[in-house]
C-alpha positions as CSV (number, residue, x, y, z in Angstrom):
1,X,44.8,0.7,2.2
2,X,42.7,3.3,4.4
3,X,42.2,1.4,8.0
4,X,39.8,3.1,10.6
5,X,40.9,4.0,13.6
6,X,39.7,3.2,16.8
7,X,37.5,6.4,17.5
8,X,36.2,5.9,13.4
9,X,35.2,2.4,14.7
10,X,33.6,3.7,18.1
11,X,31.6,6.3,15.8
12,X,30.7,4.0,13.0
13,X,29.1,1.5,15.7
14,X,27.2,4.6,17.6
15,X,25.8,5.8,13.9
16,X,24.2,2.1,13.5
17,X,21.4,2.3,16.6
18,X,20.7,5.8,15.3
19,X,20.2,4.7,11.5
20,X,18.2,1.7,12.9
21,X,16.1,4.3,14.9
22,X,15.2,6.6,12.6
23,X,13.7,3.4,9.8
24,X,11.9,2.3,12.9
25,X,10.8,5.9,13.6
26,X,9.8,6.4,10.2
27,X,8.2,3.2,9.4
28,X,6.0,4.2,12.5
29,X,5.4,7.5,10.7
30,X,3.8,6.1,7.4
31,X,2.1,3.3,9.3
32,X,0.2,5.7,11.2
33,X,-0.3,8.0,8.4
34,X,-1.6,5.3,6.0
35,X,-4.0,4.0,8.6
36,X,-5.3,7.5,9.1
37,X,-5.6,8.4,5.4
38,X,-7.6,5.3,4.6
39,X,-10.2,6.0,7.6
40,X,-9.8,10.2,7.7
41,X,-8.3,10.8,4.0
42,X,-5.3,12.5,3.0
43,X,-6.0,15.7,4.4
44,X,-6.0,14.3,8.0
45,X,-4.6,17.1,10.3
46,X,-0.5,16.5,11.4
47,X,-1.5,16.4,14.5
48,X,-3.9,13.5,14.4
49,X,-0.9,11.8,12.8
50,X,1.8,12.1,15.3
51,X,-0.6,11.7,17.8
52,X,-1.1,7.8,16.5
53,X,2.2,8.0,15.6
54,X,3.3,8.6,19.1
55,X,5.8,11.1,18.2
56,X,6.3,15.1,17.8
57,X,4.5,17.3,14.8
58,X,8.3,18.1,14.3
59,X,9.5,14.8,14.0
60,X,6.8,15.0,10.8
61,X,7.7,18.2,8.8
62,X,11.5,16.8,9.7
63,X,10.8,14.0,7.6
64,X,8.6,15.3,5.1
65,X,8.7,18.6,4.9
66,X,5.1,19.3,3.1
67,X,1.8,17.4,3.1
68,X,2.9,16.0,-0.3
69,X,6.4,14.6,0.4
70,X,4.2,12.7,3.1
71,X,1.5,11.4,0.7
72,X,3.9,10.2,-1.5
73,X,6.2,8.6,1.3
74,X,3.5,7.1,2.2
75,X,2.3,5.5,-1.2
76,X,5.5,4.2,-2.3
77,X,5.4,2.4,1.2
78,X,2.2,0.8,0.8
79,X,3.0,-0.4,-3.3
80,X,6.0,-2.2,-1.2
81,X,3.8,-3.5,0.9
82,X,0.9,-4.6,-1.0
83,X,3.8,-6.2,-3.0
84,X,5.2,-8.0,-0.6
85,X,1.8,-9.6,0.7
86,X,1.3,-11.5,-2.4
87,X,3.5,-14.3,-1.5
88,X,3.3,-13.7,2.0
89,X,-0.7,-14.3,1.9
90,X,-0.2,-17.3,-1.2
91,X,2.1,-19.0,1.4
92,X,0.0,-18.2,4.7
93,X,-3.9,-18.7,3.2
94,X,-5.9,-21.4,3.1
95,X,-6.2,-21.6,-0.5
96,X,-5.2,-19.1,-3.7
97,X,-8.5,-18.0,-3.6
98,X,-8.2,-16.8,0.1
99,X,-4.8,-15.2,-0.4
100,X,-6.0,-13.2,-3.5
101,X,-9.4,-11.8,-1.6
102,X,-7.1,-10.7,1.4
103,X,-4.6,-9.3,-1.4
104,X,-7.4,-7.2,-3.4
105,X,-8.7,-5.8,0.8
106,X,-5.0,-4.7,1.3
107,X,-5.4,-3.1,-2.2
108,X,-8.5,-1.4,-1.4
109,X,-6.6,0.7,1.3
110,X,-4.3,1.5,-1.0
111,X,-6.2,3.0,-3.6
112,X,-7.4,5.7,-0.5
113,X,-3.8,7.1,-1.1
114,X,-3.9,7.0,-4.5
115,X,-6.6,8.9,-5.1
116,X,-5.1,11.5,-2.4
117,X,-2.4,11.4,-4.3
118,X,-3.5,12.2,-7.8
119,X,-5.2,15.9,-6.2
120,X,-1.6,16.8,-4.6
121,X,0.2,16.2,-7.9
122,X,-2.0,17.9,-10.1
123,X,0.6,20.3,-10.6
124,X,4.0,17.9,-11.4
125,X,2.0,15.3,-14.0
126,X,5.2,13.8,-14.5
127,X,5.9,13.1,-10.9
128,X,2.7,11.5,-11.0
129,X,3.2,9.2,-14.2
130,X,6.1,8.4,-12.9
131,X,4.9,7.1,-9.9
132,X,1.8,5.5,-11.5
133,X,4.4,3.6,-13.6
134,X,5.8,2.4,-10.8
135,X,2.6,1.2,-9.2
136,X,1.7,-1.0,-12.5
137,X,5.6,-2.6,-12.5
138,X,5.7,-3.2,-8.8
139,X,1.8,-4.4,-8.1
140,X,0.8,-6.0,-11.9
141,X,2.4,-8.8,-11.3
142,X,1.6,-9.8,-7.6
143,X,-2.0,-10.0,-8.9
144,X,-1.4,-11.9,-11.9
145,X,0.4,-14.2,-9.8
146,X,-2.3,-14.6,-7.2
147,X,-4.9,-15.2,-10.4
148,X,-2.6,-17.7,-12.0
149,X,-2.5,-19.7,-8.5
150,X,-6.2,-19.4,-8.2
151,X,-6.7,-20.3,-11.8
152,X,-4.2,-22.9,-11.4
153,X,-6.1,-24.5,-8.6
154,X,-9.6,-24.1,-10.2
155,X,-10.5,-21.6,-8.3
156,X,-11.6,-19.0,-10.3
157,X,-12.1,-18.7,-14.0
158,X,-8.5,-18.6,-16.3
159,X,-7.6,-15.7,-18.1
160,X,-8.5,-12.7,-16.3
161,X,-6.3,-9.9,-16.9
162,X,-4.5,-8.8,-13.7
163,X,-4.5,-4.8,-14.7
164,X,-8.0,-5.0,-16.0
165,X,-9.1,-6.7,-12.3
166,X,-7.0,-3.9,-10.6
167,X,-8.5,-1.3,-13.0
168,X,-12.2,-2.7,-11.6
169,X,-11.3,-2.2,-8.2
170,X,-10.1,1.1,-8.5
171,X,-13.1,2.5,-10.4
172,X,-15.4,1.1,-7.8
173,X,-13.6,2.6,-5.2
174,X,-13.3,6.1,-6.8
175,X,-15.0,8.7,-4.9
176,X,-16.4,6.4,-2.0
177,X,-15.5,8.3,0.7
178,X,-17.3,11.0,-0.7
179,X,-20.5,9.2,-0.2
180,X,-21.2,7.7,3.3
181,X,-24.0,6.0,1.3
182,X,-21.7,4.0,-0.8
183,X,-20.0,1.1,0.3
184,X,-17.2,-0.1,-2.2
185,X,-15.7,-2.4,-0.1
186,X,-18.6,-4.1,0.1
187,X,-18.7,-3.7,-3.9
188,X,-14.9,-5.0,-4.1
189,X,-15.9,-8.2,-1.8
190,X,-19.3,-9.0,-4.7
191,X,-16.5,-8.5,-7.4
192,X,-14.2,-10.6,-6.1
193,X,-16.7,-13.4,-5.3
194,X,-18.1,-13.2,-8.7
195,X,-14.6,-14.1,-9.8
196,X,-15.2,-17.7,-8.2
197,X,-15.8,-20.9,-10.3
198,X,-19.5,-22.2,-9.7
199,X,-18.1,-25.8,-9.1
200,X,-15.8,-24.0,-6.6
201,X,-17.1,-23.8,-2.8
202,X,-16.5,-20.5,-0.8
203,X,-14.0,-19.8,1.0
């Protein structure tokens, strides 16, 4: 059996601060450009981003070498996250109810970069399928879990379709920040409330 030798070891344990380094270094990366893209759009300049990011315009193209690589970084990111907050916001809010309207505002930042993303990719449709696959498998069912705890606590009303609510949202938010006249969060929020049970009080 292949045993490592002492300067192996020294060099293994050196490479593990630098791995560690560059998640946190990129994490920082798409945090900054996500928050940016949802109040500036997708075209925001570089610049602007590794200025929030606190970091070089180098340290950018190194990890995503074109505007696109970064959009879609930054995408698959916030599926995970929006993903993860399900439970995270079922476990934390006051109520199912709560949890899902907090889910649906995380979701409404996300659809900013989707709708970036779609103009990028209009060259590589299969890139894009792909990827909008992926956005139905991963975020489908963290809504229809959040509407099955809401349902479940008579909340809201049973047997809304999770993909048909997520469709709603996204065709209210398409094109708002075209329009400085149009709010569609505001739109989202009246959705969202209508999705209440009269005997239910607000939350």
């Amino acid at each position: 059996m292949e045993t490592l030798t002492d300067s192996d070891e020294r060099a293994r344990q050196a490479a593990q601060p630098k791995r560690a380094d560059a998640r946190r270094n990129q994490q920082t990366l798409l945090d900054a450009a996500a928050a940016l893209f949802v109040t500036s759009g997708v075209n925001v300049p570089v610049r602007e981003i590794a200025l929030k990011a606190g970091v070089g315009v180098g340290t950018i193209y190194r990890h995503f070498p074109t505007r696109a690589d970064l959009i879609v970084a930054v995408y698959r990111y916030q599926v995970e996250a929006c993903a993860e907050a399900g439970p995270q916001l079922l476990a934390s809010s006051a109520s199912p109810y709560a949890a899902l309207g907090q889910w649906i505002d995380l979701f409404v930042d996300f659809l900013t970069t989707k709708h970036g993303l779609a103009a990028v990719m209009q060259s590589d449709k299969a890139g894009f399928d792909t990827l909008h696959a992926y956005f139905l498998d991963r975020l489908v069912p963290v809504c229809a879990g959040l509407l099955d705890a809401a349902a479940q606590a008579g909340e809201i009303h049973p047997g809304l379709e999770p993909y048909a609510l997520m469709r709603g949202v996204g065709n209210l938010c398409v094109g708002a920040g075209g329009d400085p006249r149009y709010d569609a969060r505001r739109l989202v929020s009246l959705l969202v409330a209508g999705l209440q049970m009269q005997s239910a009080s607000p939350t």
